[in-house]
C-alpha positions in Angstrom: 0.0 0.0 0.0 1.2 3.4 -0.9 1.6 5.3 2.4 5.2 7.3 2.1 5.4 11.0 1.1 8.1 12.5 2.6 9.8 13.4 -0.4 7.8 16.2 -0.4 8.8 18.1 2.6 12.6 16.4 3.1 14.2 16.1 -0.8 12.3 17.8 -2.9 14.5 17.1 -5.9 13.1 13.7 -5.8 9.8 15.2 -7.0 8.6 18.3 -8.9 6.7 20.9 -6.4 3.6 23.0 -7.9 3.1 26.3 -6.0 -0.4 27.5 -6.7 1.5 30.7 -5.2 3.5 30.4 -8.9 -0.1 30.2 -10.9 -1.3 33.1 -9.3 -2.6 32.2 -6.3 -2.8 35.1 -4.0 -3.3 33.9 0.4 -5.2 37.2 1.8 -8.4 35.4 2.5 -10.2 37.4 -0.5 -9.2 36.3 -3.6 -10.5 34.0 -5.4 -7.6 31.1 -6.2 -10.0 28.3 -7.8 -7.9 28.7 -11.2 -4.8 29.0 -9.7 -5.5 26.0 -7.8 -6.9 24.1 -11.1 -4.0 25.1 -13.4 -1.3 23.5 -10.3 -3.6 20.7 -9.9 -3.8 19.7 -14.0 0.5 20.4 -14.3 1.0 18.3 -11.4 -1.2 15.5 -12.4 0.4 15.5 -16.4 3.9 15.8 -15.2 6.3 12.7 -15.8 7.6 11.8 -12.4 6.2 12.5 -9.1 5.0 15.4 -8.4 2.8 17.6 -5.6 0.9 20.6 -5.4 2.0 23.1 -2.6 -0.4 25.4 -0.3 2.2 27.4 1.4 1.4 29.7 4.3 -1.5 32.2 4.6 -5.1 32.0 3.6 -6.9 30.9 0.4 -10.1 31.6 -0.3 -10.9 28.5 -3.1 -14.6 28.1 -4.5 -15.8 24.7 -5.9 -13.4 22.5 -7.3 -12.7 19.0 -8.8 -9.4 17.6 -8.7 -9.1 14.6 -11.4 -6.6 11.8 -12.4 -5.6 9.5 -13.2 -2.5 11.0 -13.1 1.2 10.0 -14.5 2.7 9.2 -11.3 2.4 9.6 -7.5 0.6 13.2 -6.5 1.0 15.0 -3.2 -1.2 17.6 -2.0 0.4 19.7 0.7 -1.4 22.2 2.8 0.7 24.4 5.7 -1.3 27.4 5.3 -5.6 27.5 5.5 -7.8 26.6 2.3 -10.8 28.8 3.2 -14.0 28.1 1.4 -16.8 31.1 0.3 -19.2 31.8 2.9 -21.4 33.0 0.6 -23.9 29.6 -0.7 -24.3 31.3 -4.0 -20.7 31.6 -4.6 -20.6 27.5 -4.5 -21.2 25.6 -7.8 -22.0 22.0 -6.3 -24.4 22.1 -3.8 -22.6 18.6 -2.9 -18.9 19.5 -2.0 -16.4 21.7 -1.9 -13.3 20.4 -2.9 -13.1 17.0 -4.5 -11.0 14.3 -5.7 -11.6 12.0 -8.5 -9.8 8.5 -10.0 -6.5 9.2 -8.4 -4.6 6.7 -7.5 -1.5 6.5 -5.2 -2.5 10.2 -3.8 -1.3 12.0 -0.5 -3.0 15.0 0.9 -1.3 16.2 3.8 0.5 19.1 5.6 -0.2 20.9 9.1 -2.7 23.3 7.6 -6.3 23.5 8.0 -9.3 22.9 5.5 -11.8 26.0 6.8 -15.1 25.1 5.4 -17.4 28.0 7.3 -19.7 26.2 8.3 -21.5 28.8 10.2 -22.4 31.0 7.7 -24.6 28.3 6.3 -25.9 26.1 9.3 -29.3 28.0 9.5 -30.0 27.0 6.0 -29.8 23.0 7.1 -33.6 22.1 7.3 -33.1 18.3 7.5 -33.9 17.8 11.5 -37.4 18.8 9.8 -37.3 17.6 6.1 -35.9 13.9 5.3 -35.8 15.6 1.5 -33.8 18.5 2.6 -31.6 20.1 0.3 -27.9 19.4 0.0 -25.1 21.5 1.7 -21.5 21.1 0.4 -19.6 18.4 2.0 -15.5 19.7 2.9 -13.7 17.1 1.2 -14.7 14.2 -1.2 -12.7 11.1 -2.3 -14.3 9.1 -5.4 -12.7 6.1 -6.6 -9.8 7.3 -5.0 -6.9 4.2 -4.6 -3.5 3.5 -2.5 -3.7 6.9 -0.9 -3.2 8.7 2.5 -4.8 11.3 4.0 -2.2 12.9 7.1 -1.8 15.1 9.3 -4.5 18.1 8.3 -7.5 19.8 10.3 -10.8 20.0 8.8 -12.8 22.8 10.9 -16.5 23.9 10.3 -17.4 21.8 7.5 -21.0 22.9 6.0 -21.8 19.4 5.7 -19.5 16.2 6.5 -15.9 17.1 6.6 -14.4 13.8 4.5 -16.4 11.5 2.1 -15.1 8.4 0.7 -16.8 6.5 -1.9 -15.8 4.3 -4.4 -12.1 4.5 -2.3 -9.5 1.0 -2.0 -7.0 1.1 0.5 -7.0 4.8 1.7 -4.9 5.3 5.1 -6.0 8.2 7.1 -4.1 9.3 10.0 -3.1 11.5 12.4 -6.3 14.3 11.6 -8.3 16.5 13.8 -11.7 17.1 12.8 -13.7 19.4 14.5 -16.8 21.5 14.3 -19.7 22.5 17.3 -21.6 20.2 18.7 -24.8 21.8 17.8 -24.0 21.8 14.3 -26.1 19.8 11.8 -25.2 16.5 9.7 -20.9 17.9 10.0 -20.2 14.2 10.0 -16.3 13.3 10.5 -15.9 10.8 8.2 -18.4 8.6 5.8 -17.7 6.3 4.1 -19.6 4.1 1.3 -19.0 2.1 -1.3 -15.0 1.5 -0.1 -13.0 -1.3 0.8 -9.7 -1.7 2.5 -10.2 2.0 4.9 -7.3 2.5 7.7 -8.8 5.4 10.2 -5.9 6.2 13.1 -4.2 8.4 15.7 -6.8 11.0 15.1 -9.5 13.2 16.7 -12.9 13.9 15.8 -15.6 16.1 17.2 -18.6 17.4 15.0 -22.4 17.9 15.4 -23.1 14.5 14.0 -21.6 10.5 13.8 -17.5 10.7 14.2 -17.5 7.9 11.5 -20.4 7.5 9.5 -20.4 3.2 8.1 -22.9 3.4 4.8 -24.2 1.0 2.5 -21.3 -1.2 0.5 -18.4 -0.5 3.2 -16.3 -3.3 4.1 -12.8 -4.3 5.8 -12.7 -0.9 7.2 -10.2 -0.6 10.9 -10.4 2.1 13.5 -7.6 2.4 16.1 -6.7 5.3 18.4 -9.5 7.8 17.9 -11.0 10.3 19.9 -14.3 10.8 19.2 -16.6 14.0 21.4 -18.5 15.9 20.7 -20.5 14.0 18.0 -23.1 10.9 17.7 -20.7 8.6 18.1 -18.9 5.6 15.0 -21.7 4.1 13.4 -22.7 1.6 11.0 -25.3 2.9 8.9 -28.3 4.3 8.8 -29.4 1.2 6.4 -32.0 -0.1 5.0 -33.8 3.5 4.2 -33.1 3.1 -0.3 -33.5 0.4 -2.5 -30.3 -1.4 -3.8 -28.0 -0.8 -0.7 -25.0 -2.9 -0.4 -24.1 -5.3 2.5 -21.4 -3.9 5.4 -18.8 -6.5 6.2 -15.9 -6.6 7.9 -15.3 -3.1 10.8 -13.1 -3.2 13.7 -13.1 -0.4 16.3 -10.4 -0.6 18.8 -8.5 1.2 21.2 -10.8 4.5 21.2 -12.1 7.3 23.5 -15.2 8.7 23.3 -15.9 11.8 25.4 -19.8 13.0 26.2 -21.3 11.6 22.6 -24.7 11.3 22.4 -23.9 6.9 20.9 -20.7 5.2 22.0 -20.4 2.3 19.1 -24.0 2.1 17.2 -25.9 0.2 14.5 -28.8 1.9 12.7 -31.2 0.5 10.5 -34.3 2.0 9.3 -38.0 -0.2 9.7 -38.4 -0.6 6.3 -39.0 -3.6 3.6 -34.9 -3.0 1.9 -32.4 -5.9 2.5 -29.3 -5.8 3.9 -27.2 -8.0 5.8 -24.5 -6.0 8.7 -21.9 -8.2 9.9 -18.6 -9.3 11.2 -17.9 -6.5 13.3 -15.4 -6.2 16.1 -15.3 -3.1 18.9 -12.8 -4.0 21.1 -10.5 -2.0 24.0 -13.0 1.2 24.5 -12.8 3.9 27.1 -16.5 5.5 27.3 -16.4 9.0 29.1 -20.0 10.0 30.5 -21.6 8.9 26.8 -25.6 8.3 26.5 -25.8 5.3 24.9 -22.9 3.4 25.1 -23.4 0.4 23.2 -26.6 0.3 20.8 -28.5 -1.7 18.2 -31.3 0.4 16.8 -33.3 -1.2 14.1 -35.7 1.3 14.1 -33.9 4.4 13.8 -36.5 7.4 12.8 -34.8 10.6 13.0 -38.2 12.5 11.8 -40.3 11.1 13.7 -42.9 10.3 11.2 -42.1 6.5 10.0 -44.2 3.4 10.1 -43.9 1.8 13.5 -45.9 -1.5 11.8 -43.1 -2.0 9.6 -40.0 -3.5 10.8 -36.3 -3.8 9.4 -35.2 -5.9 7.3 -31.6 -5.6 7.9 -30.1 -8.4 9.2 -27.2 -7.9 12.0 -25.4 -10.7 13.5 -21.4 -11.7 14.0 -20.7 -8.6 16.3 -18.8 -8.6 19.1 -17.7 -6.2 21.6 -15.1 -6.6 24.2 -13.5 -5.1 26.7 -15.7 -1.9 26.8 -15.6 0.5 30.0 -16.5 3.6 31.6 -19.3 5.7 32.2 -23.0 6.0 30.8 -25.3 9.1 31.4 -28.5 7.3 31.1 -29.3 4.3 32.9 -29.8 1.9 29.7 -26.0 1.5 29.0 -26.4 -1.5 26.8 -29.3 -1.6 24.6 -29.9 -4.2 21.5 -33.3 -3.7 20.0 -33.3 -5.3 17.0 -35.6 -6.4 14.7 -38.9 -8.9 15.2 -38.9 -10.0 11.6 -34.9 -10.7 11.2 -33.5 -10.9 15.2 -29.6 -9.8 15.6 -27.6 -13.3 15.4 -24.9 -14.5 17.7 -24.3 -11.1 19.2 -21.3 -11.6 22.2 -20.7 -9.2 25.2 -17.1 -10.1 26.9 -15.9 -8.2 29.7 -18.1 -4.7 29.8 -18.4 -2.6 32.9 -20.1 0.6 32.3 -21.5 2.5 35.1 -24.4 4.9 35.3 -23.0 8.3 36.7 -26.4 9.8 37.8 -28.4 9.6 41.3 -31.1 7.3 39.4 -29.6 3.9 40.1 -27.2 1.5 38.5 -26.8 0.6 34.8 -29.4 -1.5 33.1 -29.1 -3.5 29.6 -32.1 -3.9 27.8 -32.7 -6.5 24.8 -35.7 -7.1 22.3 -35.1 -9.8 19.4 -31.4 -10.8 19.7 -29.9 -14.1 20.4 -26.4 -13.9 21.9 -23.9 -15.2 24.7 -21.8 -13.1 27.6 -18.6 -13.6 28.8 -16.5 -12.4 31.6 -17.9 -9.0 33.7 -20.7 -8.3 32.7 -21.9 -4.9 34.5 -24.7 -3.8 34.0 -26.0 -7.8 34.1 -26.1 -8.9 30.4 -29.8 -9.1 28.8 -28.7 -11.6 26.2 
């Protein structure tokens, strides 16, 4: 897997640097650099070696872009100063994303500077806590069919949407981020990711308005290690079941992780509808919970709107999932809670070794279970329902 880069900031004579600074860019914050950006970008990408496009020091203001391979040879990315996007909706030509990447393979975006998506000059227009067809807001940074890549080292801050999309992505490595955005803020996921295979999520730190890491339809073989996730929803798998034609989720471990005051520790969503899917093999393993809601949870009737069918049930199918070794604190008293699905129960579900504790005045921990078959192993506090 292609992880190394640091040609780029150690010898650069090993690879051929693009300064969008050198195509006119201009970093006070006002201009507009979207052609610089997109003439650096297309030079980089034809050049016969390998090459990288450099965003030194100060402040960019870049409007919506697409940058697209496949490219000659390996292509950096480099941000040290801020990549600023407009405030201004109107001044965005995809109401999708921001800044994209597209059939790139063997690609590094990295650097210690910051992706500023300002968010909260379009918050108020997000109507989708009210409308399930709400209109789209730009999401920071998208990654189709992207291959062999790494994402290091860069903060994404106030994303209008989600901060990072994957789709269509093969062995992507991303590592050592910080995400971050108010709690309060609407759908400003972390990460989602859909459609991918072979995704490598560690040493980072996440804390948005919505899911830290966002699991969707056709996502498999995807490993989390050493992330902080608060404030936020939590690492989820899913919501599925809600469209026609989704693809199965196989294969997620989450271990070694902190999550601090989330609304979910570790969750599985699924809509009560008739679309089939099947969630499985999944692995959450060595986790520190820090006054969380809802620790561990299996909600197959997830309804964010409040207006779905209650006599319809899911039809996604969970089962192989186990979690182990999971500690700390919960702030409501149902610190483990599977309810799963009448028509297609969770499947050889396995608690080893959890001891979460209720931190309020309202008694101990309690585990509640509706529809799963399952076994426990080792501590079991609260007492396992399974």
């Amino acid at each position: 897997m292609f992880l190394g880069f640091a040609v780029v900031t150690k010898v650069q004579g090993e690879i051929k640097i693009f300064d969008v600074t050198k195509y006119g860019a201009i970093g006070d914050g006002r201009i507009d650099n979207t052609k610089a950006f997109f003439r650096a970008w297309n030079d980089a990408c034809k050049w016969d070696g390998n090459s990288g496009v450099l965003i030194p020091r100060g402040t960019f203001l870049l409007g919506t872009i697409t940058f697209t391979g496949p490219c000659k040879k390996s292509t950096a990315f480099q941000i040290k100063g801020v990549i600023r996007a407009p405030s201004n909706l109107k001044r965005m030509t995809n109401p999708d994303q921001w800044i994209g990447f597209r059939y790139v393979d063997r690609l590094l975006v990295n650097g210690r500077g910051t992706v500023d998506g300002q968010g909260d000059s379009a918050w108020s227009f997000n109507s989708c806590a009210e409308d399930p067809n709400c209109p789209s807001l730009p999401i920071s940074m998208v990654f189709n069919f992207v291959t062999n890549s790494r994402i290091s080292g860069i903060t994404s801050v106030n994303s209008k949407n989600a901060h990072i999309s994957l789709y269509g992505c093969h062995k992507v490595s991303i590592d050592n981020i910080k995400i971050t955005a108010p709690y309060q803020s609407p759908n400003t996921d972390g990460i989602k990711i859909g459609d991918s295979k072979g995704i490598k999520i560690t040493h980072s730190s996440i804390g948005t308005g919505d899911d830290c890491i966002a699991l969707l339809s056709g996502s498999t073989n995807i490993n989390v290690t050493d992330v902080t996730c608060g404030p936020g929803h939590g690492i989820s798998v899913g919501s599925l079941g809600r469209y026609a034609n989704e693809r199965n989720v196989h294969g997620l471990a989450v271990r070694n992780c902190t999550f601090r005051g989330t609304t979910n520790g570790v969750r599985i969503k699924t809509w009560a509808s008739p679309q089939a899917n099947v969630a499985s093999g999944f692995t959450f393993e060595n986790i520190f919970m820090s006054n969380v809601e809802n620790p561990i949870v299996i909600d197959q009737m997830y309804c964010p709107h409040g207006s779905c069918n209650q006599k319809i049930t899911s039809n996604v199918q969970i089962k192989d999932v186990t979690y182990r070794n999971i500690w700390g604190t919960s702030s409501t008293k149902v610190a483990v809670n599977f309810q799963c699905s009448k028509t297609f129960p969770c499947e050889n579900i396995v608690l080893q070794d959890i001891y979460l504790v209720h931190n309020g005045r309202d008694g101990a921990a309690t585990s509640s279970c509706n529809f799963v078959d399952g076994d426990s192993y080792g501590t079991q506090k609260p007492p396992s329902c399974l």
